[in-house]
C-alpha positions as CSV (number, residue, x, y, z in Angstrom):
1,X,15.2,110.4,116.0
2,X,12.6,109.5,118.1
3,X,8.5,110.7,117.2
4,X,10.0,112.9,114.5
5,X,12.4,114.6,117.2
6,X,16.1,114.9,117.4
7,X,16.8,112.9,120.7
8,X,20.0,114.0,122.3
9,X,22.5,111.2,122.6
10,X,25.3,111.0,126.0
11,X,28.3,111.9,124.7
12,X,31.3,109.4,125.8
13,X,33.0,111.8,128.3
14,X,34.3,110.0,131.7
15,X,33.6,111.2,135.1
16,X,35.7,114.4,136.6
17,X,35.8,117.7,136.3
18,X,32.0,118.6,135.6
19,X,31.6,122.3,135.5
20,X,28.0,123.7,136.7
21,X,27.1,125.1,133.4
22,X,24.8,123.8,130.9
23,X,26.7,121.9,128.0
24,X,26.7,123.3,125.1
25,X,24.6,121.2,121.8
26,X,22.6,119.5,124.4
27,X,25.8,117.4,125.4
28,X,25.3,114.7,128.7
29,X,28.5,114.1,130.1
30,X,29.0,110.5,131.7
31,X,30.2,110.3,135.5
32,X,30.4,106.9,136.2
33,X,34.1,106.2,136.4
34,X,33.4,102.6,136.6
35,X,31.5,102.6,132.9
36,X,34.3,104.9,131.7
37,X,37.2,102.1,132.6
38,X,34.9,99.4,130.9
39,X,34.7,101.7,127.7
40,X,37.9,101.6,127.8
41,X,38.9,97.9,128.6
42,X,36.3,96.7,126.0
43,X,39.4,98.1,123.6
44,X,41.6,95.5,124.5
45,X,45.7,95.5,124.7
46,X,46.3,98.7,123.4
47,X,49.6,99.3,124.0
48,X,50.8,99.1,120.4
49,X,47.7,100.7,118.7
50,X,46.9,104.1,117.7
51,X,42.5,104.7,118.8
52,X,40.6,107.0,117.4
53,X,38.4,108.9,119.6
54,X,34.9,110.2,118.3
55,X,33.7,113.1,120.3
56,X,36.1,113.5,123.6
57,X,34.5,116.4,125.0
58,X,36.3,117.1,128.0
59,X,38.6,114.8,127.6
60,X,38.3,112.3,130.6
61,X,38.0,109.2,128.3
62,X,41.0,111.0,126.5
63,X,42.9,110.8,129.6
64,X,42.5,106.7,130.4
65,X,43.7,106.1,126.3
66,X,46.7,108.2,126.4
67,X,48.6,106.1,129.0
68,X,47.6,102.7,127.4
69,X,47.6,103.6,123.7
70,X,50.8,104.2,121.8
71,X,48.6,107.3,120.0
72,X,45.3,108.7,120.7
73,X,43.8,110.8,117.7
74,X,40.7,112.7,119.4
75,X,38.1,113.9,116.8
76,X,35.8,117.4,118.2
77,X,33.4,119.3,116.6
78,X,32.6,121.4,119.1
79,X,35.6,124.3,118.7
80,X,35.4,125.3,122.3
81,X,36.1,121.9,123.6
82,X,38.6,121.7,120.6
83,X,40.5,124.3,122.0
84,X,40.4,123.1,126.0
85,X,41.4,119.8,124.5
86,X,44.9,121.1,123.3
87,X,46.0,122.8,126.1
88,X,44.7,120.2,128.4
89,X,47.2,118.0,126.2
90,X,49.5,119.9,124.8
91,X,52.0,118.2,126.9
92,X,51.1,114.6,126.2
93,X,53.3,114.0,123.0
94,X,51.0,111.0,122.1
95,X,47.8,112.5,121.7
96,X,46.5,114.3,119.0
97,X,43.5,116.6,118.9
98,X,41.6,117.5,115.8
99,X,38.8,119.7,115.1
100,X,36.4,118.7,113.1
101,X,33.5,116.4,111.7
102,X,33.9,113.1,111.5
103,X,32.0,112.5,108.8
104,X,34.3,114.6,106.9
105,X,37.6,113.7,108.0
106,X,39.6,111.7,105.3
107,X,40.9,108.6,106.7
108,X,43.3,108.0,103.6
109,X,45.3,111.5,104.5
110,X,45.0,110.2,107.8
111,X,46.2,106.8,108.2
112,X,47.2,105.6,104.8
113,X,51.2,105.8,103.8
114,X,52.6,109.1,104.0
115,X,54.7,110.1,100.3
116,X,58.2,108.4,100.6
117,X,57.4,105.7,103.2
118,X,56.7,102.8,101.1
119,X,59.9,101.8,98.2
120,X,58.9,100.6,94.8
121,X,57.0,97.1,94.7
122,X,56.6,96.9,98.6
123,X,52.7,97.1,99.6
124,X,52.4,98.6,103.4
125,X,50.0,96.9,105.0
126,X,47.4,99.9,106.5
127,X,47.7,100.5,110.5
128,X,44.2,98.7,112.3
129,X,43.3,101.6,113.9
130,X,40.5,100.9,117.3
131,X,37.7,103.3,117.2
132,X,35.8,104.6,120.6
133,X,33.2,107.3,121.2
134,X,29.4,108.2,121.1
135,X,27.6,107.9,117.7
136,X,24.5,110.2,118.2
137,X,21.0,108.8,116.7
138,X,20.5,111.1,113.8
139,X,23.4,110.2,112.3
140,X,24.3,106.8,113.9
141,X,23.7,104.8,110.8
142,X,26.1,108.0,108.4
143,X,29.3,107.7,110.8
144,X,28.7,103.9,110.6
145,X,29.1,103.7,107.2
146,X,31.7,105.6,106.7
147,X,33.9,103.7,109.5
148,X,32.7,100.6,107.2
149,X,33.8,102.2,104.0
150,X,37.1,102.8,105.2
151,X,37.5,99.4,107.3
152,X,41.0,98.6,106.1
153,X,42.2,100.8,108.8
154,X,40.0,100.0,111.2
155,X,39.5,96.7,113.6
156,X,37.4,97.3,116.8
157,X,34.6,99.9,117.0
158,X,33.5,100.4,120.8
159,X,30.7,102.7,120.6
160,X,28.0,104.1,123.0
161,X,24.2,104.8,121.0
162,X,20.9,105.1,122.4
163,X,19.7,101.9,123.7
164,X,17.0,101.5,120.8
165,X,19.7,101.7,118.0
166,X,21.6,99.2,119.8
167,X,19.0,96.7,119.7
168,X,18.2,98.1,116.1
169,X,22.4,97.1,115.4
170,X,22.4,94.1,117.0
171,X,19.5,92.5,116.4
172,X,19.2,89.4,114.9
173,X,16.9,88.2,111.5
174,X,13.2,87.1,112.0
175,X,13.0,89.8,114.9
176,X,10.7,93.0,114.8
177,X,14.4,95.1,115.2
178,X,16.4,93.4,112.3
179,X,16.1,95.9,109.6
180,X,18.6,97.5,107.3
181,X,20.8,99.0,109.9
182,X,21.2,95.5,111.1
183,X,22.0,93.3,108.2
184,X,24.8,96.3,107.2
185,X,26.3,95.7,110.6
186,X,26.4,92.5,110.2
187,X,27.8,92.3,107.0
188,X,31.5,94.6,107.8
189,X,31.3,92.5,111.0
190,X,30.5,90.7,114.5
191,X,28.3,92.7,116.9
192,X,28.5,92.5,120.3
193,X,26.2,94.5,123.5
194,X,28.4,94.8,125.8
195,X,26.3,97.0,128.9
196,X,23.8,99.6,129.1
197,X,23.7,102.8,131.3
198,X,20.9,104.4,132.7
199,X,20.0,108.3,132.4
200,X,21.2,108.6,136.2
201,X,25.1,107.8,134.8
202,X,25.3,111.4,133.3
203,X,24.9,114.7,134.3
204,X,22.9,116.1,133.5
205,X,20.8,112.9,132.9
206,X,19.6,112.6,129.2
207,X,15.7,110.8,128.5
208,X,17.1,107.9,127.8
209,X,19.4,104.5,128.4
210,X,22.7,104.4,126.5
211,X,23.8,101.3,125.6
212,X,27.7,100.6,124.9
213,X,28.1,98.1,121.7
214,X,31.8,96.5,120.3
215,X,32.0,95.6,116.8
216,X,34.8,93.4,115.8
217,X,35.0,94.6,111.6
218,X,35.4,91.0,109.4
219,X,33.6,91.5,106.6
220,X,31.3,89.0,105.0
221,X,31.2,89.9,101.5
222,X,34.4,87.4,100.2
223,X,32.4,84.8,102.1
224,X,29.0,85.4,100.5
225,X,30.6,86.2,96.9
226,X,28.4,89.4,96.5
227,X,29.7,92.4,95.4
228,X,29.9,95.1,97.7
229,X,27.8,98.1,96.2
230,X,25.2,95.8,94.2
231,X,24.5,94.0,97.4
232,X,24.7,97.1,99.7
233,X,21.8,98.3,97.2
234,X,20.1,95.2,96.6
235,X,19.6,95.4,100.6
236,X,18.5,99.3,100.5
237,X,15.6,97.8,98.2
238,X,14.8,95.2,100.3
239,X,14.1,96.7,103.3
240,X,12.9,99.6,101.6
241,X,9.4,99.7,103.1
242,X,9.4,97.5,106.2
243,X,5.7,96.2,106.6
244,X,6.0,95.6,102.7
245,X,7.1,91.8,101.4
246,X,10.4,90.9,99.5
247,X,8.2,90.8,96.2
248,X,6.6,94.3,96.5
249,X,9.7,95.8,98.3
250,X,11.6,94.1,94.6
251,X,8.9,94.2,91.9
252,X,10.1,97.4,90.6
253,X,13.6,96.2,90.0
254,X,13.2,93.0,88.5
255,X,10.2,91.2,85.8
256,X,8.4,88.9,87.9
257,X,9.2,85.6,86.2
258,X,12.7,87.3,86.5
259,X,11.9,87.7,90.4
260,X,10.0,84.4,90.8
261,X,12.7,82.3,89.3
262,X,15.1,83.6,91.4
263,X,13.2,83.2,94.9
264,X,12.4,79.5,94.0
265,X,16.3,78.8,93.5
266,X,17.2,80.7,97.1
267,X,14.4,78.5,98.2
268,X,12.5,81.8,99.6
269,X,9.0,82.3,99.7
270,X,7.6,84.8,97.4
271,X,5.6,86.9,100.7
272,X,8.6,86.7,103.1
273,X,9.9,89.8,104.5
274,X,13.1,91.2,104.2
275,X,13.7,91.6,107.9
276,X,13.0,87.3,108.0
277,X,16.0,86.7,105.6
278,X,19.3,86.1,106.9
279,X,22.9,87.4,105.1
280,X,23.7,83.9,103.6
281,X,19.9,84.1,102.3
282,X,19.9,87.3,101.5
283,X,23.4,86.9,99.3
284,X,21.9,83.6,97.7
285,X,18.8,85.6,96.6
286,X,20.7,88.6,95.1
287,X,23.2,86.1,93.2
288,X,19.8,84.2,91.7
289,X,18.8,87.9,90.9
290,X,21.6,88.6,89.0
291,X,22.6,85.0,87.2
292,X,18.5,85.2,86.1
293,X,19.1,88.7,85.3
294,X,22.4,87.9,82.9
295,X,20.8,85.0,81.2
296,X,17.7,87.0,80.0
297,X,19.7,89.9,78.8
């Protein structure tokens, strides 16, 4: 969102077949068959992967996965693109098309063990399933989340977001971009721009760049022995109000001997801001937080 506006993201659809009729939800639909192949590529070998595909549209991105992928499970919201979807592949016996939201699909039902695959004291190991698609801006940082909350099934997200969020996802501590969006990121995994497409690349052209991002899902949390919703939180408080510092962003959570104990043992400086911490720092503190906070109880 962009000035308090909903700023229509370019949905990942490949060049071909553009009607002349305006899209429907303010969709942009990409024409640049040479971007379309590099969306695509940036997957790697997938041959012997099933990819999930966030927001098909027409289908032309649809149409480079199915002969490379051994299954393609397209999610649409849109019920009229649904429905073109399935006929357009209702031949193409690896390709699935689903209606719905993706934020309320259930990835369990989906790609966990199916009742009566898995015999008595054998553990299946879940499928790494390679995400693709468009992520729009107002809800970039929702579908994120809920990719990272369901990571065991996932390995590779390639996804196209507005240019700004990219550098927002990205970006790197100390910078004025790094910022809750950024650390989370960072945390499930490694984050990677791979190229950025101008409004001229769709038709019709949207007001701003798209920028395409791969994120290879390893998550940090073993490494930095934090605990996966206390830290989650303990970062929602820290960045909670970004031109505030760590100690007025944390004051209300902890007693501030409680608060200034725990900075001097991270080795952090009580008016530091969040967006200046990295991870490890950012892990080191929350453990002080909470060996400080056990010891006083």
């Amino acid at each position: 969102m962009a000035n308090g506006k909903r700023v229509n993201v370019p949905r990942v659809v490949a060049a071909g077949g553009v009607r002349n009729r305006k899209p429907k939800l303010g969709q942009h639909f990409l024409t640049d068959q040479g971007a379309a192949a590099r969306i695509v590529d940036a997957l790697g070998d997938i041959s012997q992967q099933t990819v999930l595909e966030i927001g098909p549209g027409r289908g032309d991105i649809t149409s480079l996965l199915a002969p490379r992928a051994r299954r393609v499970i397209a999610i649409e919201l849109d019920r009229v693109l649904a429905a073109q979807l399935r006929m357009k592949f209702g031949t193409t016996p690896n390709v699935e098309i689903i209606e719905g939201d993706i934020l309320a699909i259930d990835f369990h039902t989906l790609f966990g063990p199916k009742p009566g695959s898995s015999r008595p004291g054998l553990t299946l190991t879940p499928e790494q399933v390679r995400v693709v698609g468009n992520l729009p801006y107002y809800i970039t940082s929702d579908i994120l989340l809920r990719l990272f909350e369901f990571r065991e099934y996932f390995s590779t997200l390639v996804i196209m977001v507005q240019r700004e969020v990219a550098d927002r996802i990205a970006a790197a501590p100390g910078g004025r971009d790094y910022g809750l969006l950024s650390a989370t990121a960072q945390l499930y995994g490694k984050v990677e721009k791979l190229f950025t497409l101008p409004p001229g690349a769709f038709a019709p052209p949207p007001k701003v760049h798209s920028t395409v991002l791969r994120l290879t899902l390893d998550s940090k949390l073993a490494r930095l022995h934090v605990p996966e919703e206390g830290f989650i939180n303990f970062l929602k408080q820290s960045f909670g109000l970004k031109r505030k510092t760590l100690w007025n962003n944390l004051k209300s959570e902890y007693e501030s001997n409680t608060l200034k104990t725990a900075l001097e043992k991270a080795g952090i400086k009580p008016n530091v801001r969040a967006e200046a911490l990295s991870l490890e720092k950012s892990a080191a503190l929350y453990r002080a937080l909470q060996g400080a906070t056990a010891s006083g109880s």
